[in-house]
DOPAPA-684958 format. One record per atom (N, C-alpha, C, O): residue number from 0; atom name; x, y, z. Coordinates in steps of 0.02 Angstrom, whole numbers. Layout:
+-----+-------+--------+--------+--------+
! num ! atomo !     xx !     yy !     zz !
+-----+-------+--------+--------+--------+
! NUM !    CA !      X !      Y !      Z !
...
+-----+-------+--------+--------+--------+
This chain:
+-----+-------+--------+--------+--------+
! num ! atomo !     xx !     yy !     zz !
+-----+-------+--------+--------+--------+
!   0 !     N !   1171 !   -891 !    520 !
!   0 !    CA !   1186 !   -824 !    545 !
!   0 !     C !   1119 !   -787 !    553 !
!   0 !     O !   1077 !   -783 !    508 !
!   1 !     N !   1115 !   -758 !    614 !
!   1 !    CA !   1057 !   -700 !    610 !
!   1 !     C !   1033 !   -660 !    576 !
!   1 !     O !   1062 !   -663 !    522 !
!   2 !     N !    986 !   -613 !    575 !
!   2 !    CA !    991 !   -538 !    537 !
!   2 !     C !   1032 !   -500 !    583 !
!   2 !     O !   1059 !   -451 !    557 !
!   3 !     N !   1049 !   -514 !    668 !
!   3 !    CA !   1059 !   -476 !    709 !
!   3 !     C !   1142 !   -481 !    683 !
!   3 !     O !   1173 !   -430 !    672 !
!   4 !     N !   1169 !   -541 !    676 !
!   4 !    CA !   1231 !   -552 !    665 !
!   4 !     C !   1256 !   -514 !    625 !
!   4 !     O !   1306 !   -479 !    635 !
!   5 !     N !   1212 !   -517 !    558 !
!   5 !    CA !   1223 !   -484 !    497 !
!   5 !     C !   1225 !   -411 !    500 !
!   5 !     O !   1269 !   -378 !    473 !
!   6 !     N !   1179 !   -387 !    533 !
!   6 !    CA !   1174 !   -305 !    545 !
!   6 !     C !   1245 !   -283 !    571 !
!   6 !     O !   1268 !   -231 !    547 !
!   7 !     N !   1285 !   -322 !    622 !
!   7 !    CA !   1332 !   -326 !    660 !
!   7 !     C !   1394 !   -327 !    614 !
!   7 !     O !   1445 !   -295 !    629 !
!   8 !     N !   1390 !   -359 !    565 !
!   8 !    CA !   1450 !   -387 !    518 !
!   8 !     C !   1430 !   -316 !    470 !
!   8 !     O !   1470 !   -269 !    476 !
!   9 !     N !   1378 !   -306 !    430 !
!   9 !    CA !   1381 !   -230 !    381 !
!   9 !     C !   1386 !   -186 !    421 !
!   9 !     O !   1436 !   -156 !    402 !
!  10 !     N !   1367 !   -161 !    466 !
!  10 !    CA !   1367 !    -95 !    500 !
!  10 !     C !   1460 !    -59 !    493 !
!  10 !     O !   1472 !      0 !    506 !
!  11 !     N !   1514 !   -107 !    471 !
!  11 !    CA !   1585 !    -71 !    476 !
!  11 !     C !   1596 !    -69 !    391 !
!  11 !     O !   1642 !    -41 !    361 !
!  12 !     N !   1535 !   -111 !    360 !
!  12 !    CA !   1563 !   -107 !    283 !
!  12 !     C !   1532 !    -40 !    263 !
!  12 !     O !   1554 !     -1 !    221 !
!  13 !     N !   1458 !    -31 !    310 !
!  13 !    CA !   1433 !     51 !    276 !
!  13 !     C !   1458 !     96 !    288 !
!  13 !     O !   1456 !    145 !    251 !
!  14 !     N !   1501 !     92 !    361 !
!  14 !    CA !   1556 !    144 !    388 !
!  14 !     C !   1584 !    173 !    331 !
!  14 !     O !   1576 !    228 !    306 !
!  15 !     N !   1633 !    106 !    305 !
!  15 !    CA !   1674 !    103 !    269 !
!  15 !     C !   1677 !    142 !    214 !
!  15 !     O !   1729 !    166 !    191 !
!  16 !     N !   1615 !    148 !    190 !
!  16 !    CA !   1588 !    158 !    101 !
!  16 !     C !   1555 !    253 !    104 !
!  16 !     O !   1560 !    303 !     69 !
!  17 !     N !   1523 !    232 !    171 !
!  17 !    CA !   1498 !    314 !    165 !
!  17 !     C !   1550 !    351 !    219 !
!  17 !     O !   1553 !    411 !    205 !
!  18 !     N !   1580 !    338 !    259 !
!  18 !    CA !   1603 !    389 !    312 !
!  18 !     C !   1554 !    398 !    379 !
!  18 !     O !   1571 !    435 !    425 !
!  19 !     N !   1501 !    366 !    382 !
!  19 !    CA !   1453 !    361 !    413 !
!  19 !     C !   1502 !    348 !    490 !
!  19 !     O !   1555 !    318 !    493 !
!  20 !     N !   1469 !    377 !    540 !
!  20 !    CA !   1485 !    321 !    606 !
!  20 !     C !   1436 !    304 !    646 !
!  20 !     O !   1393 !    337 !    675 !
!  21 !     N !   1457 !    206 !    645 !
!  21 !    CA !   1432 !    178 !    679 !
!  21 !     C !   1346 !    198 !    709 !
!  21 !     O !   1294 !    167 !    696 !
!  22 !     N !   1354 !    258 !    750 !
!  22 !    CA !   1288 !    258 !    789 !
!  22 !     C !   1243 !    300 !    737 !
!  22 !     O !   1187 !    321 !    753 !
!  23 !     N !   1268 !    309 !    683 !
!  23 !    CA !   1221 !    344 !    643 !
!  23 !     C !   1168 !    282 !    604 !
!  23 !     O !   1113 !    298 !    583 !
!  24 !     N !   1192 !    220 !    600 !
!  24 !    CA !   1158 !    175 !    561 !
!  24 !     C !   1108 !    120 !    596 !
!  24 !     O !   1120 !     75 !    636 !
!  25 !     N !   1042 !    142 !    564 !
!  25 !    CA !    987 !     84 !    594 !
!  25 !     C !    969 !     33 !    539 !
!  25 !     O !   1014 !     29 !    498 !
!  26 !     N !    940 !     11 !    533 !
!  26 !    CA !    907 !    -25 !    516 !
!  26 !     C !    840 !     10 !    459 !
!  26 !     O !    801 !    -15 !    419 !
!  27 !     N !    851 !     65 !    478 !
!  27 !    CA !    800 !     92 !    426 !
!  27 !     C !    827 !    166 !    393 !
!  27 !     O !    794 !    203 !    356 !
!  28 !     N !    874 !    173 !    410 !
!  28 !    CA !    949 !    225 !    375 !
!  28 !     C !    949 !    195 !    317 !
!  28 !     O !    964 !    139 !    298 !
!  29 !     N !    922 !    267 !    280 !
!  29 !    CA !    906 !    277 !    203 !
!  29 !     C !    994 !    280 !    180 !
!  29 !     O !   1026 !    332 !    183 !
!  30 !     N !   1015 !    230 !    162 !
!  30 !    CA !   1087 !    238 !    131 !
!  30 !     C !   1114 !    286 !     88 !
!  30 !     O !   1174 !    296 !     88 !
!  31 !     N !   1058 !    330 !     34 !
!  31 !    CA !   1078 !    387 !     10 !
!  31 !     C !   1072 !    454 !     56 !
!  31 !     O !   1116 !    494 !     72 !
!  32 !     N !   1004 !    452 !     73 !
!  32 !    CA !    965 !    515 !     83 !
!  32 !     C !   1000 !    526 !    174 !
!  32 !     O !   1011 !    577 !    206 !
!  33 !     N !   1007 !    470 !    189 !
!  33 !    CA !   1050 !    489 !    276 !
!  33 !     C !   1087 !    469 !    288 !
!  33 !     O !   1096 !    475 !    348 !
!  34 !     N !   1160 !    414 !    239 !
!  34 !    CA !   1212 !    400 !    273 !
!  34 !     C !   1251 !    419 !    204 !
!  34 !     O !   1304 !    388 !    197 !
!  35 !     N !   1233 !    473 !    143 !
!  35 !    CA !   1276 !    517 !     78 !
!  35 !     C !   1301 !    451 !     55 !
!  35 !     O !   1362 !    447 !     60 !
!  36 !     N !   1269 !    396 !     30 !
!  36 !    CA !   1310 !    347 !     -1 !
!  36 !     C !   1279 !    371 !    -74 !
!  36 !     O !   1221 !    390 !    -77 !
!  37 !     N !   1326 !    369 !   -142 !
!  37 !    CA !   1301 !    392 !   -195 !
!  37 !     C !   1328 !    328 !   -233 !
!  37 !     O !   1378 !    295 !   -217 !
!  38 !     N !   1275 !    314 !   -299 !
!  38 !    CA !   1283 !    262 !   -331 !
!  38 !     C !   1331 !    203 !   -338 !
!  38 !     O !   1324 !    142 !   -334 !
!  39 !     N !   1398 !    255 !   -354 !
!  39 !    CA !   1483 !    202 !   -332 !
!  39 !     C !   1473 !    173 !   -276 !
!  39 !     O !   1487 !    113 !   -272 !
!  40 !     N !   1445 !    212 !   -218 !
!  40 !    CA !   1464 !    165 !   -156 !
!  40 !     C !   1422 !     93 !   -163 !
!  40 !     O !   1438 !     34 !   -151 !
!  41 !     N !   1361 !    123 !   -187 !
!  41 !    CA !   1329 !     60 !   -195 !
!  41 !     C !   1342 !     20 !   -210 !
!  41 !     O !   1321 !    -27 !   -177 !
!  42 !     N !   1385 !      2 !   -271 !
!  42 !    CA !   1417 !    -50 !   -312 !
!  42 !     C !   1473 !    -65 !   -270 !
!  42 !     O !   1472 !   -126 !   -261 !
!  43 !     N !   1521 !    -38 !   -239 !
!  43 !    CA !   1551 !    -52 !   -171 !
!  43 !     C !   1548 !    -78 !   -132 !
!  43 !     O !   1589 !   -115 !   -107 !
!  44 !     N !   1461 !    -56 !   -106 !
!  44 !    CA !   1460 !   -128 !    -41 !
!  44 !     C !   1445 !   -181 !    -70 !
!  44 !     O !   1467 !   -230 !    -41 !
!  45 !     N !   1411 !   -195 !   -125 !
!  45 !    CA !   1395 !   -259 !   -156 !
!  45 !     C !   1464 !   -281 !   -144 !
!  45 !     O !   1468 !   -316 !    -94 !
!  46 !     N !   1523 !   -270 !   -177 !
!  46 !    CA !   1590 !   -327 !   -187 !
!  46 !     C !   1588 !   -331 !   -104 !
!  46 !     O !   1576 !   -387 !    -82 !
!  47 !     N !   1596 !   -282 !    -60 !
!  47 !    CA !   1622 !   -286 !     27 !
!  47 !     C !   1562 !   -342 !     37 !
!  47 !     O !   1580 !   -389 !     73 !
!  48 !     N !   1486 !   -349 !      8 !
!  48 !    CA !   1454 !   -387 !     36 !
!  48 !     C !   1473 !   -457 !     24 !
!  48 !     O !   1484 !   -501 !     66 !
!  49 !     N !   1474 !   -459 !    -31 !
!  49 !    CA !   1515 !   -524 !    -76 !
!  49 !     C !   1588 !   -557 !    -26 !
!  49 !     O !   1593 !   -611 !      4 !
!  50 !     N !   1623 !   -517 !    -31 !
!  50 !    CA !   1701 !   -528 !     20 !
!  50 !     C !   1682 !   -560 !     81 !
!  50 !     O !   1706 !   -611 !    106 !
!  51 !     N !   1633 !   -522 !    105 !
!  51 !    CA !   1619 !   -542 !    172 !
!  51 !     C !   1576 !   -591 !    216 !
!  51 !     O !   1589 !   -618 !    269 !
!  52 !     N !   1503 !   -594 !    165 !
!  52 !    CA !   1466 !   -663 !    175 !
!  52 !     C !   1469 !   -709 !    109 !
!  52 !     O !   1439 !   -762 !    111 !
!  53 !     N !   1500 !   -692 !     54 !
!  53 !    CA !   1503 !   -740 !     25 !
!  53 !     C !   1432 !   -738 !    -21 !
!  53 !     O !   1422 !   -796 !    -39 !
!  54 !     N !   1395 !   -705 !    -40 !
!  54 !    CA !   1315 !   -708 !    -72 !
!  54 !     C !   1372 !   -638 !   -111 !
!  54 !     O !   1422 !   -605 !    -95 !
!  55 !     N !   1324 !   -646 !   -172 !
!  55 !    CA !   1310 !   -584 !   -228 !
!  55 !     C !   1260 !   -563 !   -242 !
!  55 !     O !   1210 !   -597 !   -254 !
!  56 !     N !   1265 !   -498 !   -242 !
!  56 !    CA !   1210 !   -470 !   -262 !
!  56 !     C !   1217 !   -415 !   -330 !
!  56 !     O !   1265 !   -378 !   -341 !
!  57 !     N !   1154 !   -422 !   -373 !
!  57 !    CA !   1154 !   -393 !   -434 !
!  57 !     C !   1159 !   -318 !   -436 !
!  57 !     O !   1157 !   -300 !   -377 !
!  58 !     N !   1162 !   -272 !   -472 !
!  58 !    CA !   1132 !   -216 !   -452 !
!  58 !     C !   1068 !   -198 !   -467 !
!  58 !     O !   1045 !   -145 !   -446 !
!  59 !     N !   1028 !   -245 !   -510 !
!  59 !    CA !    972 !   -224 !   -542 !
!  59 !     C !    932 !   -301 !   -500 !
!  59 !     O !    896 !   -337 !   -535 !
!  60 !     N !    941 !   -315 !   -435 !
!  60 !    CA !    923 !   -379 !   -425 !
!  60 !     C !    840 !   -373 !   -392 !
!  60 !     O !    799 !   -418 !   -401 !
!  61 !     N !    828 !   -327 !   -364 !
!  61 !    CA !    754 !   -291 !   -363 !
!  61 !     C !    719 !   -285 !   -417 !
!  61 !     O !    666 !   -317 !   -422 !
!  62 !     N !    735 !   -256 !   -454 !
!  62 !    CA !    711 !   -262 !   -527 !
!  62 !     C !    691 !   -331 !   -570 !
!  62 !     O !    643 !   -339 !   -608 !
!  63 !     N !    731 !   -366 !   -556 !
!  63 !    CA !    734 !   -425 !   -601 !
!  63 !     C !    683 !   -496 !   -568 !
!  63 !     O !    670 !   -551 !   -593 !
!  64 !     N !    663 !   -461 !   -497 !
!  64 !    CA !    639 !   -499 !   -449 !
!  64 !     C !    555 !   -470 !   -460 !
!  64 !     O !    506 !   -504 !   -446 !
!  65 !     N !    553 !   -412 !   -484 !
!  65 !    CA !    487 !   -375 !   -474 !
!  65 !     C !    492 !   -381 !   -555 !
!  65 !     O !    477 !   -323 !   -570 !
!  66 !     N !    500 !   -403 !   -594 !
!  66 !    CA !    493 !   -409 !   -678 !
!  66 !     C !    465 !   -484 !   -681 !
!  66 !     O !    409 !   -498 !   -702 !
!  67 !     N !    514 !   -533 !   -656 !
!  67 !    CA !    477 !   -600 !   -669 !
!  67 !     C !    431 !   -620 !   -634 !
!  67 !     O !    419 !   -680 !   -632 !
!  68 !     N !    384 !   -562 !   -587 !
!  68 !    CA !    306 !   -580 !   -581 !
!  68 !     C !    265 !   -533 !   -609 !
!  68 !     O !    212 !   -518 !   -582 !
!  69 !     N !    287 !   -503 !   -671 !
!  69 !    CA !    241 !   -471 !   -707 !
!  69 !     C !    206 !   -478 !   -769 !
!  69 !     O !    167 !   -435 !   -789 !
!  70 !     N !    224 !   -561 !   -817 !
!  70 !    CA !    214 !   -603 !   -848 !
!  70 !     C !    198 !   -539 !   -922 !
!  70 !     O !    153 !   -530 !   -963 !
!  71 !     N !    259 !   -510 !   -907 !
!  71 !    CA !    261 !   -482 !   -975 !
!  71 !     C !    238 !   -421 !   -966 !
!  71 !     O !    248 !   -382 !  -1013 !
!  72 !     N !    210 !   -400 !   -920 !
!  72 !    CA !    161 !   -332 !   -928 !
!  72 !     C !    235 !   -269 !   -948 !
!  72 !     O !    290 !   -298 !   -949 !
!  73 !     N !    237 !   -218 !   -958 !
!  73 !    CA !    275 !   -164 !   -946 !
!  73 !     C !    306 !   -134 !   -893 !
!  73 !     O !    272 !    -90 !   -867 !
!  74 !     N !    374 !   -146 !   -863 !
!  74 !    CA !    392 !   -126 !   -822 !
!  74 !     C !    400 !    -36 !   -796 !
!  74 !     O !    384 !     -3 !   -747 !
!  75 !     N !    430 !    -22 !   -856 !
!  75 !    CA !    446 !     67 !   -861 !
!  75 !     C !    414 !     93 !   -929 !
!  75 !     O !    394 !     56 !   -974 !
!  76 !     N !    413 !    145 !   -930 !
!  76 !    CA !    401 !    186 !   -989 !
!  76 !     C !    434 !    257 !  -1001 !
!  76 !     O !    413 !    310 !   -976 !
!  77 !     N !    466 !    253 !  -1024 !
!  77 !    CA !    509 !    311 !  -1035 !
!  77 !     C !    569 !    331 !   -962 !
!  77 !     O !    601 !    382 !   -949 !
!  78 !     N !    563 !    270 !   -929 !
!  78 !    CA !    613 !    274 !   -890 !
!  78 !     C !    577 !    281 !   -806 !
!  78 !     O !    603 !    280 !   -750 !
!  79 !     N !    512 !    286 !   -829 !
!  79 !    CA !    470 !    290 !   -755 !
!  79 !     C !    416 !    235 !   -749 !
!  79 !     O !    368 !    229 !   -787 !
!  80 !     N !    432 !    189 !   -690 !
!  80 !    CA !    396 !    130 !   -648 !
!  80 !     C !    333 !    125 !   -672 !
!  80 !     O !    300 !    176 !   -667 !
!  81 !     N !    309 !     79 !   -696 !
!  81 !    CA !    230 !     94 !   -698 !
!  81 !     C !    185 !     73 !   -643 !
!  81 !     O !    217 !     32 !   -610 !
!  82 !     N !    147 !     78 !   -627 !
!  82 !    CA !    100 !     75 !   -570 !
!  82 !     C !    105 !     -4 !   -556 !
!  82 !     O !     98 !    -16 !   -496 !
!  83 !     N !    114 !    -61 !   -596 !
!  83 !    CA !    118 !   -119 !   -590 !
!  83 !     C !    210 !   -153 !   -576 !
!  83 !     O !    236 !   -201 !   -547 !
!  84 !     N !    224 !   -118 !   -600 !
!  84 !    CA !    311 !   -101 !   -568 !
!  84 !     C !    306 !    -85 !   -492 !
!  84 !     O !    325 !   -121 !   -446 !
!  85 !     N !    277 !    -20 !   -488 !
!  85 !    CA !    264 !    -21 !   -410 !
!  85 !     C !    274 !    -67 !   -371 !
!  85 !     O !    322 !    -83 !   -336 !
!  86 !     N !    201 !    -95 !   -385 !
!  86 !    CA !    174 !   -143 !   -332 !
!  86 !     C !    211 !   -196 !   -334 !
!  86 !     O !    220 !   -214 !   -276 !
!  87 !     N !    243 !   -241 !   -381 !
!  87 !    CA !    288 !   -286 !   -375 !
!  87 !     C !    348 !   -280 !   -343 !
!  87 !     O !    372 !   -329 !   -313 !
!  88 !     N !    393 !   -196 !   -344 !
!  88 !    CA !    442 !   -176 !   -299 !
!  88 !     C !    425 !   -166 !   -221 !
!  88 !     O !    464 !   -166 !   -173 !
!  89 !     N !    354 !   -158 !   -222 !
!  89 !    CA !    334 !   -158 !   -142 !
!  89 !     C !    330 !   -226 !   -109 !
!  89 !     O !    332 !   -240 !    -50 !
!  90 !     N !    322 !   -269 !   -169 !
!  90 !    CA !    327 !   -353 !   -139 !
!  90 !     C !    389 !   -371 !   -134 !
!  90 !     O !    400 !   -426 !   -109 !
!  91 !     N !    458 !   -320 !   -160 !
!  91 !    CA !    510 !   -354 !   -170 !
!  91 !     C !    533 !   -331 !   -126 !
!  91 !     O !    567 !   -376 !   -101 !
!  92 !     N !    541 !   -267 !    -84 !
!  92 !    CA !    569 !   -219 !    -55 !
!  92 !     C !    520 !   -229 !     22 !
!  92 !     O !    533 !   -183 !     60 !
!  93 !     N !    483 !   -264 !     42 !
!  93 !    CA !    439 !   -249 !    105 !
!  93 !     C !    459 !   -208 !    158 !
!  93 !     O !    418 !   -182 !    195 !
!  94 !     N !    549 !   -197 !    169 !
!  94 !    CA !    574 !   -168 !    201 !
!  94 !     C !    588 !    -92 !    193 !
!  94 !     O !    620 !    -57 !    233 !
!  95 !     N !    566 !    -77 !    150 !
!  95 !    CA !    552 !      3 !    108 !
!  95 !     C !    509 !     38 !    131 !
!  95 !     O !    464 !     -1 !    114 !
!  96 !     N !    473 !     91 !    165 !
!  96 !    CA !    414 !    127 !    177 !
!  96 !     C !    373 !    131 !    108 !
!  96 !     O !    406 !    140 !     56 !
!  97 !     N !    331 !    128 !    105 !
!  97 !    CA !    270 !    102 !     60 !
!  97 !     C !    264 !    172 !      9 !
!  97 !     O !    249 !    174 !    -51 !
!  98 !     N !    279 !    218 !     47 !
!  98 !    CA !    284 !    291 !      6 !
!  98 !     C !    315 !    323 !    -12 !
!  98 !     O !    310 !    381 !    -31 !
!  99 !     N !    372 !    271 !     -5 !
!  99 !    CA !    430 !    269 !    -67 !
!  99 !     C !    430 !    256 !   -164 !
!  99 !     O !    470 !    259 !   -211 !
! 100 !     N !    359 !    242 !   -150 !
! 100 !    CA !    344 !    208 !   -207 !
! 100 !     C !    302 !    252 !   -244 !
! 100 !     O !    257 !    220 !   -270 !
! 101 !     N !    301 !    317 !   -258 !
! 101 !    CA !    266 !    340 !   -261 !
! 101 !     C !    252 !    355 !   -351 !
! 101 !     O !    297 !    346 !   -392 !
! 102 !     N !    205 !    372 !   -364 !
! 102 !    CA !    197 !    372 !   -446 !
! 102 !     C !    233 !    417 !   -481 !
! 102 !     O !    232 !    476 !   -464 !
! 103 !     N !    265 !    396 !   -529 !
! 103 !    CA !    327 !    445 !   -566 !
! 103 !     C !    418 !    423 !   -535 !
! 103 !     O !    472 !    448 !   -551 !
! 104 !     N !    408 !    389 !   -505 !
! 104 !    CA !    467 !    341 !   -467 !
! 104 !     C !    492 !    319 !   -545 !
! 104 !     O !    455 !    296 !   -589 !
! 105 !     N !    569 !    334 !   -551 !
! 105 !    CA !    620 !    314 !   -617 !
! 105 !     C !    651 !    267 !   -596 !
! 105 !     O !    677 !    260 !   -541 !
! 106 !     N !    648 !    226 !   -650 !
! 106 !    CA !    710 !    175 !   -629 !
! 106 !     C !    775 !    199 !   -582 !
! 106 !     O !    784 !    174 !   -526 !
! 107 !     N !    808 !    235 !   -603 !
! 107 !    CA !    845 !    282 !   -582 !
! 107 !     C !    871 !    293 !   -526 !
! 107 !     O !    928 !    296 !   -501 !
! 108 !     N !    779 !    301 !   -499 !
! 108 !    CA !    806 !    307 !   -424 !
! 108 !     C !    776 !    243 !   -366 !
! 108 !     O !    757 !    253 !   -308 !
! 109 !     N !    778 !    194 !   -395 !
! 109 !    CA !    785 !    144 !   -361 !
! 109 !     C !    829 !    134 !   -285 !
! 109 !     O !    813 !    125 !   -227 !
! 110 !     N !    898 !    140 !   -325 !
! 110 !    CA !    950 !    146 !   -257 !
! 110 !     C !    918 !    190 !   -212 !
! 110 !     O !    897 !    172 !   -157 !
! 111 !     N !    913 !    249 !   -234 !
! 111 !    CA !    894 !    306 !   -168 !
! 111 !     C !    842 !    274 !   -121 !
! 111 !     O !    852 !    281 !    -61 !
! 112 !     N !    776 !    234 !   -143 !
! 112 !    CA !    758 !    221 !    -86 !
! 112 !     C !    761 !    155 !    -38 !
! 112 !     O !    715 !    130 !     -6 !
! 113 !     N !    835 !    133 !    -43 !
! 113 !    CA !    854 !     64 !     -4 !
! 113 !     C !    895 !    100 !     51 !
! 113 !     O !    933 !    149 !     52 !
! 114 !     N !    869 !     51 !     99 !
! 114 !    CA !    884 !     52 !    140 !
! 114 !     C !    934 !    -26 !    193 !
! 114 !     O !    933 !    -84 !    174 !
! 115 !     N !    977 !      3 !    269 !
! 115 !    CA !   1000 !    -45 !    280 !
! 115 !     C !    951 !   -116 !    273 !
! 115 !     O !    956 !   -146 !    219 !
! 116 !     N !    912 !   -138 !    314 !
! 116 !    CA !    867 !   -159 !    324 !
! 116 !     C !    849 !   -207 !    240 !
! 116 !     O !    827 !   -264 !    248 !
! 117 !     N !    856 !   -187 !    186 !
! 117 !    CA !    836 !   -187 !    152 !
! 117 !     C !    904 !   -265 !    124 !
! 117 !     O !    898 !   -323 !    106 !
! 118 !     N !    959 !   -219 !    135 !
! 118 !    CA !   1045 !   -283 !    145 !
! 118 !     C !   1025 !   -326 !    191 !
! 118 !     O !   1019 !   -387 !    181 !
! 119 !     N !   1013 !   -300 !    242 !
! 119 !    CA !   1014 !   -376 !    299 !
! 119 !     C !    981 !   -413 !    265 !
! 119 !     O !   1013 !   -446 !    224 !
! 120 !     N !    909 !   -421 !    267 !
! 120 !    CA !    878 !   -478 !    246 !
! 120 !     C !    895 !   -488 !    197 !
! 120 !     O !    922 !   -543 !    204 !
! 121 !     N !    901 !   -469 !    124 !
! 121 !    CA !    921 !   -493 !     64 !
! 121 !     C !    992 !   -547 !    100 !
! 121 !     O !    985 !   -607 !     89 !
! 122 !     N !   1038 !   -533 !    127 !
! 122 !    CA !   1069 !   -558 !    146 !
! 122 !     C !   1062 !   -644 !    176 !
! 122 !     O !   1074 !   -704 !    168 !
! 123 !     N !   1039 !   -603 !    209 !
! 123 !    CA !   1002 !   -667 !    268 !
! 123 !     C !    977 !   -726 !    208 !
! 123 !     O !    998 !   -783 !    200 !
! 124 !     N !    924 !   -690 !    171 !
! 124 !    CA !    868 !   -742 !    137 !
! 124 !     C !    921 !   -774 !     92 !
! 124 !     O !    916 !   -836 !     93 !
! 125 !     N !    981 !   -748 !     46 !
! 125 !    CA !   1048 !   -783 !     24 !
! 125 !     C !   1076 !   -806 !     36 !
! 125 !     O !   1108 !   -840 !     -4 !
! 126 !     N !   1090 !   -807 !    119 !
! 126 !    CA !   1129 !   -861 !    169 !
! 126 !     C !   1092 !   -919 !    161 !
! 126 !     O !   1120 !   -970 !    140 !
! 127 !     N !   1018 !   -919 !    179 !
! 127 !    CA !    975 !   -966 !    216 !
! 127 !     C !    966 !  -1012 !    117 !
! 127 !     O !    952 !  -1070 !    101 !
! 128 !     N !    979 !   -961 !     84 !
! 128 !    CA !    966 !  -1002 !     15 !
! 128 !     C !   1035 !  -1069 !     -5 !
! 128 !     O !   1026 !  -1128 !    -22 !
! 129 !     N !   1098 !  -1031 !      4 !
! 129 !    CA !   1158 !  -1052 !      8 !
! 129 !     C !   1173 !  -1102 !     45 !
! 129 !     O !   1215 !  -1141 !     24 !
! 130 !     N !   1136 !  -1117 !    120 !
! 130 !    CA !   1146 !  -1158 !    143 !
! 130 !     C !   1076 !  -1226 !    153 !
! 130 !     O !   1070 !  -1274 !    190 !
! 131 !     N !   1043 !  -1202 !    109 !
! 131 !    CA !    990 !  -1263 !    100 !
! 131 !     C !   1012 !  -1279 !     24 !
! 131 !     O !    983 !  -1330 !      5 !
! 132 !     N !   1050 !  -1253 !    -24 !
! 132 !    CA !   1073 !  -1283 !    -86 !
! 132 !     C !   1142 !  -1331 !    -59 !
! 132 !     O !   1162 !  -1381 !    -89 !
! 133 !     N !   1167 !  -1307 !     -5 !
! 133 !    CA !   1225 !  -1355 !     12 !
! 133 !     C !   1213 !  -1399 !     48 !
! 133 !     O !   1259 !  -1433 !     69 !
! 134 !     N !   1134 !  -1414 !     69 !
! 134 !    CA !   1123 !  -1449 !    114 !
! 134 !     C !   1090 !  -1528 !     76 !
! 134 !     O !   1083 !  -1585 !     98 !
! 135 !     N !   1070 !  -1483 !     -8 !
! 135 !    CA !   1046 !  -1517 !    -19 !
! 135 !     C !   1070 !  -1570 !    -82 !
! 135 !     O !   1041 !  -1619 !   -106 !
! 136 !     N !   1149 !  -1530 !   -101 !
! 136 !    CA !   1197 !  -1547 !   -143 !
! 136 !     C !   1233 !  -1623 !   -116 !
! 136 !     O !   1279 !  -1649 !   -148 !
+-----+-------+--------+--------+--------+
């Protein structure tokens, strides 16, 4: 499946979750900050994503991706990213504007700065994982 496919297939599940329509959603439509999706929804499209291509996704799966290349260092401190947190979420997230990341960033608000763009490919790269484990089963 494409990313194009994929964009094609979420674009009625974000409908769905925020009230959004259709021509409001790109590819770089901040899911909180421009299509009012608030935390619940988030956990929402995960199952609609799940139902629909079949991949799961964590809610802390950014996190857990930008932790096991930090060989222990400190992720948060008192609930805010540390500068080495950052930079590992900017390797995890490439699809994020870079100044999203900005210093004093809380765990917290992680969700707020994902974007569509951000599903497709996670998507995609879970398809393309799914079907080279079945390819290779």
């Amino acid at each position: 499946m494409t990313e194009q496919q994929i964009y094609e297939r979420l674009v009625p599940l974000i409908t769905e979750i925020t009230g959004a329509r259709p021509q409001q959603i790109t590819l770089q439509s901040n899911l909180v900050q421009d299509l009012g999706a608030e935390s619940v929804d988030l956990l929402d499209l995960s199952f609609l994503i799940e139902e629909n291509f079949g991949v799961g996704i964590d809610a802390d799966e950014f996190e857990q991706q930008a932790v096991s290349k930090m060989n222990g260092a400190e992720y948060a401190r008192d609930g805010v990213l540390t500068e080495q947190a950052l930079e590992q979420l900017k390797l995890a997230l490439p699809e994020v504007p870079t100044d999203k990341f900005r210093t004093g960033l809380k765990k917290i608000e992680i969700p707020a700065i994902l974007n569509v763009a951000v599903f497709v490919h996670l998507i995609h790269r879970k398809l393309q994982m799914k079907n080279t484990e079945a390819t290779h089963a």
